[in-house]
ZADO-1210 file (C-alpha; in nm, 4 decimals, padded with zeros to 6 digits):
<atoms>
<atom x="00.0000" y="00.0000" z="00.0000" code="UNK" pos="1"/>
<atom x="00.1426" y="00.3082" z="-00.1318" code="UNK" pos="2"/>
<atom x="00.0828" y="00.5678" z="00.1963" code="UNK" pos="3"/>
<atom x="00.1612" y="00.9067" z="-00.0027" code="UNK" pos="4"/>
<atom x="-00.0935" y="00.8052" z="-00.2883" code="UNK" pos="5"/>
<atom x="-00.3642" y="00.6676" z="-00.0504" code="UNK" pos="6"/>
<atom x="-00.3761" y="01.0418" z="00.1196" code="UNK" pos="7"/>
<atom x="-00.3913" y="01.2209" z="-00.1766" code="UNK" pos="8"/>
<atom x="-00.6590" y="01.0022" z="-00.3235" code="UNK" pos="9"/>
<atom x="-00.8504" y="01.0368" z="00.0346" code="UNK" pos="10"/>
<atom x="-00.7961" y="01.4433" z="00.0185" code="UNK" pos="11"/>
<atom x="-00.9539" y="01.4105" z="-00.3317" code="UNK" pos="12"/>
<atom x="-01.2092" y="01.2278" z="-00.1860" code="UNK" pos="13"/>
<atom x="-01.2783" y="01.4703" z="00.1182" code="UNK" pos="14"/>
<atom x="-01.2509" y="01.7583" z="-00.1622" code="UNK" pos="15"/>
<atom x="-01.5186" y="01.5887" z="-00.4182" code="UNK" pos="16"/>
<atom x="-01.7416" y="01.4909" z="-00.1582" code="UNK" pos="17"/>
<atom x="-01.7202" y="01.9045" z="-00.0090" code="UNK" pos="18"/>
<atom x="-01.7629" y="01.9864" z="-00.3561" code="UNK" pos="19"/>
<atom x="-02.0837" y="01.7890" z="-00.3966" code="UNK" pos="20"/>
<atom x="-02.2167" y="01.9429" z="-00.0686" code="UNK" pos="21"/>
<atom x="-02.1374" y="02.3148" z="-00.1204" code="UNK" pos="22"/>
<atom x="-02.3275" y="02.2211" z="-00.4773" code="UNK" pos="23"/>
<atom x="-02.6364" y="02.0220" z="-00.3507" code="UNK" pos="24"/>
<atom x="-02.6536" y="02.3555" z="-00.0225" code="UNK" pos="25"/>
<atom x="-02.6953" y="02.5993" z="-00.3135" code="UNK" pos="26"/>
<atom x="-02.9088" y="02.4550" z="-00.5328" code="UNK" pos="27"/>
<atom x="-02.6475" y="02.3784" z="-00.8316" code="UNK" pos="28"/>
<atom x="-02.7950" y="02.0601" z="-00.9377" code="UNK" pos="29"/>
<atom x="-02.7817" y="01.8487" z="-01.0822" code="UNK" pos="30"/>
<atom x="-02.3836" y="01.8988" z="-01.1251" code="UNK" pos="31"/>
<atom x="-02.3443" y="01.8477" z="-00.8329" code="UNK" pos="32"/>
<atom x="-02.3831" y="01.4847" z="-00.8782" code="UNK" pos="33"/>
<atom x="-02.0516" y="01.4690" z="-01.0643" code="UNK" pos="34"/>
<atom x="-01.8374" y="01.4948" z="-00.7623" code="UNK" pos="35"/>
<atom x="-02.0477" y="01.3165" z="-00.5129" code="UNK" pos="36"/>
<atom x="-02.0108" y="00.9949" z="-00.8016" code="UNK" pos="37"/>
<atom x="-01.6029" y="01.0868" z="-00.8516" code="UNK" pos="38"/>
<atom x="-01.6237" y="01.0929" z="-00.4623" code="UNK" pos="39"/>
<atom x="-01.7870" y="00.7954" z="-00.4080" code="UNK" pos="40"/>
<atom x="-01.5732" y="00.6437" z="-00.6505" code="UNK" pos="41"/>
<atom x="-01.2172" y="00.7097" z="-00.4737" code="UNK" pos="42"/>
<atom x="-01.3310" y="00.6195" z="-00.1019" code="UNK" pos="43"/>
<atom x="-01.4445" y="00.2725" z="-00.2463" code="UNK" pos="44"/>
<atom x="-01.0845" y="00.2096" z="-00.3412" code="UNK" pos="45"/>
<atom x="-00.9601" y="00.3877" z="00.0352" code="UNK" pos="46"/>
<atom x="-01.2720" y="00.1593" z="00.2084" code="UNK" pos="47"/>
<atom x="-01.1432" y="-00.1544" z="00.0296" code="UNK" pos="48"/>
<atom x="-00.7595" y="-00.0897" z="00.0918" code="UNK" pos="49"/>
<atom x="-00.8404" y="-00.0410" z="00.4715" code="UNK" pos="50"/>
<atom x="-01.0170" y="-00.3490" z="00.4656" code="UNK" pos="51"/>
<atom x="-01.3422" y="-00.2139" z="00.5694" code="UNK" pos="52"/>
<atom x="-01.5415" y="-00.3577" z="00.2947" code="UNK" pos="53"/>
<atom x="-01.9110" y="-00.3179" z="00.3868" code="UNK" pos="54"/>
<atom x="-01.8686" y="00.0548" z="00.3888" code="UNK" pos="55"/>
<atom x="-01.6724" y="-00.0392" z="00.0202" code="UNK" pos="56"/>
<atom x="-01.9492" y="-00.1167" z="-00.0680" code="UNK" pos="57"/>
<atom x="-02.1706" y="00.2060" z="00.0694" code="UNK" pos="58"/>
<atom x="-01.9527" y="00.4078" z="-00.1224" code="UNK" pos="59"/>
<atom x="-02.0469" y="00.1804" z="-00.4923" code="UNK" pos="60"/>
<atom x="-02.4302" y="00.2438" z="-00.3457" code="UNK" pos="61"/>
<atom x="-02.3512" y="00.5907" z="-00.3208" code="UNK" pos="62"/>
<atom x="-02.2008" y="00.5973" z="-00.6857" code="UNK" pos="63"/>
<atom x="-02.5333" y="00.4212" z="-00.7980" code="UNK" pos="64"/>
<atom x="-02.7258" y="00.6979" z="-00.6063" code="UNK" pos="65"/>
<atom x="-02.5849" y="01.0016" z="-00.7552" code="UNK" pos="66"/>
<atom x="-02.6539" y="00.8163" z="-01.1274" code="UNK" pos="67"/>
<atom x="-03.0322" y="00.8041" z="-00.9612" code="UNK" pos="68"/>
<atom x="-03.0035" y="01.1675" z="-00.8774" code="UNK" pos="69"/>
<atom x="-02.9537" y="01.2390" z="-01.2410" code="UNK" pos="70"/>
<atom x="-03.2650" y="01.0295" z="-01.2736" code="UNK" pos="71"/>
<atom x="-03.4704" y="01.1743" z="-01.0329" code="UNK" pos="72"/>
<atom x="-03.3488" y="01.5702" z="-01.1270" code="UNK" pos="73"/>
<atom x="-03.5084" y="01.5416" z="-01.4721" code="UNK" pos="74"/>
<atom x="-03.8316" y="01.3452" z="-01.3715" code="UNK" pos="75"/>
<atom x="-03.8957" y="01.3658" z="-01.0675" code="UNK" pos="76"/>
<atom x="-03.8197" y="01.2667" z="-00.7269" code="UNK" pos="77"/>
<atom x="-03.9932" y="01.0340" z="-00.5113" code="UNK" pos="78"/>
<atom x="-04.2348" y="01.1182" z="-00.1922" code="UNK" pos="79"/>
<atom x="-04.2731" y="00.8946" z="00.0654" code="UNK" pos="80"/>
<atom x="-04.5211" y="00.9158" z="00.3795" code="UNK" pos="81"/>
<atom x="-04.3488" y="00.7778" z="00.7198" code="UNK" pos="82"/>
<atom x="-04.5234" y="00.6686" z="01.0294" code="UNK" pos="83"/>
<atom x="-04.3356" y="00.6274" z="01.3741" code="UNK" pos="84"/>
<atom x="-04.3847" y="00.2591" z="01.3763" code="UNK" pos="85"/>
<atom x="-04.1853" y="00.2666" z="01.0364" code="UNK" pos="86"/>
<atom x="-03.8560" y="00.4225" z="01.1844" code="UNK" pos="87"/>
<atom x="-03.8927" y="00.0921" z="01.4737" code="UNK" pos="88"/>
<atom x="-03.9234" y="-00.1530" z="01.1738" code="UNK" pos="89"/>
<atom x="-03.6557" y="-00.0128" z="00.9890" code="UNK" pos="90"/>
<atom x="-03.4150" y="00.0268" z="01.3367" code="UNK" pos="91"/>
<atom x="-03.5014" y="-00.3390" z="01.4057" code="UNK" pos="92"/>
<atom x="-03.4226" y="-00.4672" z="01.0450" code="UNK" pos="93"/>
<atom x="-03.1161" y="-00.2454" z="01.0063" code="UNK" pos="94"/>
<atom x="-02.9983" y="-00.4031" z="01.3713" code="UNK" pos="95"/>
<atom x="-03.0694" y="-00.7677" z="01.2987" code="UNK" pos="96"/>
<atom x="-02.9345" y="-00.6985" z="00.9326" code="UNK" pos="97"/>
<atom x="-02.6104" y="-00.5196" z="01.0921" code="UNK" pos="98"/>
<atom x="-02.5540" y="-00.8015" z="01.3315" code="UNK" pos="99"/>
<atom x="-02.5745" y="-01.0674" z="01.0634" code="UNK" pos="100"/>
<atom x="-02.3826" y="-00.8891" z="00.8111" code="UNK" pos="101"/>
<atom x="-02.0616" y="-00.8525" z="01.0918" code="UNK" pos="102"/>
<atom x="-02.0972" y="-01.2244" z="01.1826" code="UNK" pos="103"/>
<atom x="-02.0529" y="-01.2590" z="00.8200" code="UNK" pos="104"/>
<atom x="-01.7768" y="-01.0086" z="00.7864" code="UNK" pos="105"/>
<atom x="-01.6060" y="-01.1329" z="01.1022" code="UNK" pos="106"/>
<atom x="-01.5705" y="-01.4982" z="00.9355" code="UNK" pos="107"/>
<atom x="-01.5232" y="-01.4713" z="00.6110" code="UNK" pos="108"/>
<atom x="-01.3189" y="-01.1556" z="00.5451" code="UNK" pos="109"/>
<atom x="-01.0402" y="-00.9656" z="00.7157" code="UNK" pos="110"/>
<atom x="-01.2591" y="-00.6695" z="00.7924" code="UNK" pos="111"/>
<atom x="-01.0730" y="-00.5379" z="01.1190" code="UNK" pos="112"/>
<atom x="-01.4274" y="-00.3769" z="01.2691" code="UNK" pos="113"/>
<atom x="-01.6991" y="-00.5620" z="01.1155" code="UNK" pos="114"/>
<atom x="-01.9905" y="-00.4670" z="01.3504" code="UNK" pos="115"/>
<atom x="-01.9354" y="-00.1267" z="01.3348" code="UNK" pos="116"/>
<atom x="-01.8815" y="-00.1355" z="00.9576" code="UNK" pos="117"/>
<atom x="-02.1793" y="-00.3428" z="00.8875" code="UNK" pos="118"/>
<atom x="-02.3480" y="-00.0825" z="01.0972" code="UNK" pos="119"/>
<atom x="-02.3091" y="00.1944" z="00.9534" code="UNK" pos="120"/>
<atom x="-02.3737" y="00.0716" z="00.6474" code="UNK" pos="121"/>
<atom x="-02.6713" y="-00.0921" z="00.6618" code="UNK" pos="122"/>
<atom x="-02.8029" y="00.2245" z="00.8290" code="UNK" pos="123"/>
<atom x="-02.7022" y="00.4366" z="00.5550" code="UNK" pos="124"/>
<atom x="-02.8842" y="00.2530" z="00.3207" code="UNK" pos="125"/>
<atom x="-03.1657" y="00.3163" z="00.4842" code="UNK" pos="126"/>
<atom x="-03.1276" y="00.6925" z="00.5435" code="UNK" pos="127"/>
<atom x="-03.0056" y="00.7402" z="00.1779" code="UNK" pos="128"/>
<atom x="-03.3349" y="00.6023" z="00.0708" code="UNK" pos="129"/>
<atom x="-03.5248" y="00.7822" z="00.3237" code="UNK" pos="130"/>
<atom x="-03.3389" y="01.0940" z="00.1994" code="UNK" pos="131"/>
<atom x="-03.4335" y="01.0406" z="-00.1434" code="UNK" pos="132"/>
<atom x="-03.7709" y="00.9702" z="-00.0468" code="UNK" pos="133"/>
<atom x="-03.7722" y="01.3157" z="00.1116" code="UNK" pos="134"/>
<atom x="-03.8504" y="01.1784" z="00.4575" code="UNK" pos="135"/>
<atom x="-03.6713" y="01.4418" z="00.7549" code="UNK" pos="136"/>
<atom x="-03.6495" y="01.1727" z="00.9813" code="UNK" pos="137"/>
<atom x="-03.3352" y="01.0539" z="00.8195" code="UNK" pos="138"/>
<atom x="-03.1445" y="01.3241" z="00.9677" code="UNK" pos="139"/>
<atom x="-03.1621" y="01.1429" z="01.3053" code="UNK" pos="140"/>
<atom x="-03.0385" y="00.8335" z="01.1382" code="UNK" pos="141"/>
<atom x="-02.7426" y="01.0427" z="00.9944" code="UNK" pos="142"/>
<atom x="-02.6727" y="01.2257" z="01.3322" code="UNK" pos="143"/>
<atom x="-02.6028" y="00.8816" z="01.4538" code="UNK" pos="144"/>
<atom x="-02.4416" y="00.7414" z="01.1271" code="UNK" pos="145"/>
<atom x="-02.1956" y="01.0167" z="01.0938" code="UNK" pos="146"/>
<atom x="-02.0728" y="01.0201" z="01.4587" code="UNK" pos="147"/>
<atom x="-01.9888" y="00.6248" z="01.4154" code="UNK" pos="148"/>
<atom x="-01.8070" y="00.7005" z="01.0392" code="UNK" pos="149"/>
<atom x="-01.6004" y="00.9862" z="01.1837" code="UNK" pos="150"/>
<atom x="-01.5146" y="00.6512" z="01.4461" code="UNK" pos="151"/>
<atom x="-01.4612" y="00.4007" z="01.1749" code="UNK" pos="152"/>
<atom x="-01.2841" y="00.6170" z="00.9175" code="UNK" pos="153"/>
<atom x="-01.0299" y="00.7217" z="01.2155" code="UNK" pos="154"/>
<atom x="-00.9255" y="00.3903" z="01.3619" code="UNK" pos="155"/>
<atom x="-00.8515" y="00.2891" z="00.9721" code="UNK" pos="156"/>
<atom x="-00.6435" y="00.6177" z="00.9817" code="UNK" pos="157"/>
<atom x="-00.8387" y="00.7615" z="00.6799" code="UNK" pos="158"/>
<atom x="-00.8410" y="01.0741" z="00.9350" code="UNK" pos="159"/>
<atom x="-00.9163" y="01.3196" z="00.6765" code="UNK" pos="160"/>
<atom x="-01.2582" y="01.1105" z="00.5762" code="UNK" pos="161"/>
<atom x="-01.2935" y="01.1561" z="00.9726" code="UNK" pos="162"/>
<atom x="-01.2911" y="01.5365" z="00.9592" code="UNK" pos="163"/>
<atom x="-01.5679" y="01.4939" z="00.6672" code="UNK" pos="164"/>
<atom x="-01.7728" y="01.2979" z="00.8984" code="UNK" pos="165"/>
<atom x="-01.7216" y="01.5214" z="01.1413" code="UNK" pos="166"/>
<atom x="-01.8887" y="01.8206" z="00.9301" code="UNK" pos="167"/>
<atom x="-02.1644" y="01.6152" z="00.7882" code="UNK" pos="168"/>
<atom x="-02.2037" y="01.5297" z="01.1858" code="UNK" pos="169"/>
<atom x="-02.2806" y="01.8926" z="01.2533" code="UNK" pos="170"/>
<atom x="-02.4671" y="01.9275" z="00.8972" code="UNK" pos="171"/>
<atom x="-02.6942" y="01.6385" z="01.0559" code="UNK" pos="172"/>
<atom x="-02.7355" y="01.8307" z="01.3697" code="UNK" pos="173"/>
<atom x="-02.8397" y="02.1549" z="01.1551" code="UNK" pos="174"/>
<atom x="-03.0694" y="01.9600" z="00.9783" code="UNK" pos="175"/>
<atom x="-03.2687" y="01.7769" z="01.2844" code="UNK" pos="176"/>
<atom x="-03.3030" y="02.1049" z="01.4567" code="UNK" pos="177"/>
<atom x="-03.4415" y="02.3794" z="01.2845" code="UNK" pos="178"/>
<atom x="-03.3154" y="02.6801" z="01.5013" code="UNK" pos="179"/>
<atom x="-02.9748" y="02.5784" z="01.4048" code="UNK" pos="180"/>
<atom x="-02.8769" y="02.7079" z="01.0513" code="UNK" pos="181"/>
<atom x="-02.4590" y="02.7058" z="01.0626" code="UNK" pos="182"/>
<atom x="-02.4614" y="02.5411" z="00.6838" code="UNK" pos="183"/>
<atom x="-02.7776" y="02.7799" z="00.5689" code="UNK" pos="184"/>
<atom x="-02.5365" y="03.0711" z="00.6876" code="UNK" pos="185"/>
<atom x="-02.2289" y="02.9210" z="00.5358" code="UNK" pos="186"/>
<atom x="-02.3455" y="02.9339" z="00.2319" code="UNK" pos="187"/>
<atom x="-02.4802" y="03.2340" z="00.2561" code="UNK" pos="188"/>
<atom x="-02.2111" y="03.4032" z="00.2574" code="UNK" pos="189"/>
<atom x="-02.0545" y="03.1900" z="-00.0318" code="UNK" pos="190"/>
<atom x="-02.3066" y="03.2682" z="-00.2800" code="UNK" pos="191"/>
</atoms>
């Protein structure tokens, strides 16, 4: 493993996945899919080097996602309704679905933190599509999410995916409470 390359593709990473942020925040879509793909794209190479292969896979997901994004810009996105007895079925499957996944990953690969891989993965599924489905719960699952990623990405010492986890962490907070509007005053002053 070549350490000098796998930090500059992980800056790229950070910096295409900013990119795609700053661009989705004011409104430049659907561009802004570009980056989040190209993003996507070089932290499922970092996930996979650092052996943490369920969230390897999350990132492929998320390169399927933006190509949905496309989709969805030009006709139309999805609206879902959501119940509180759906977030405890989806908790409970995304638990028992975590759990079985890390078993998995624990035998059969050399994933060095398989439960807390599987976990945030198989919760980000579920809060992407709850995103797309324009659903505001998902920013609790993504408060929660993010705060375990900044974890995850740090103890593989991809420290500068950390520090993104660590904004999207606070973007999560801004988004669950309403009176909070750091990122709506960020940009702001960008545009």
């Amino acid at each position: 493993m070549n350490y000098a390359f796998d930090k500059t593709i992980e800056l790229m990473a950070v910096a295409m996945s900013l990119l795609y942020t700053l661009m989705y925040l004011v409104g430049y879509m659907p561009e802004a899919f570009m980056p989040a793909a190209i993003g996507a794209g070089l932290f499922t190479y970092l996930c996979y080097q650092r052996e943490i292969y369920a969230e390897a896979f999350l990132q492929g997901f998320y390169i399927l996602m933006a190509i949905l994004g496309f989709y969805f810009f030009y006709y139309g996105y999805p609206v879902s309704e959501w119940e509180t007895t759906d977030n405890l079925v989806l908790i409970a499957g995304s638990l028992i679905t975590s759990y079985l996944l890390g078993l998995y990953l624990r035998k059969n690969t050399t994933s060095k933190l398989p439960f807390v891989d599987s976990f945030t993965t198989v919760f980000s599924l579920g809060a992407t599509w709850l995103m797309i489905t324009n659903i505001p719960d998902s920013w609790y699952y993504w408060m929660v999410i993010n705060g375990v990623s900044m974890i995850l990405y740090y103890k593989r010492g991809l420290k500068y995916g950390a520090i993104l986890f660590l904004i999207y962490l606070l973007m999560s907070v801004d988004g669950c409470i309403e009176s909070i509007t750091w990122f709506e005053d960020l940009v702001g002053l960008l545009i």
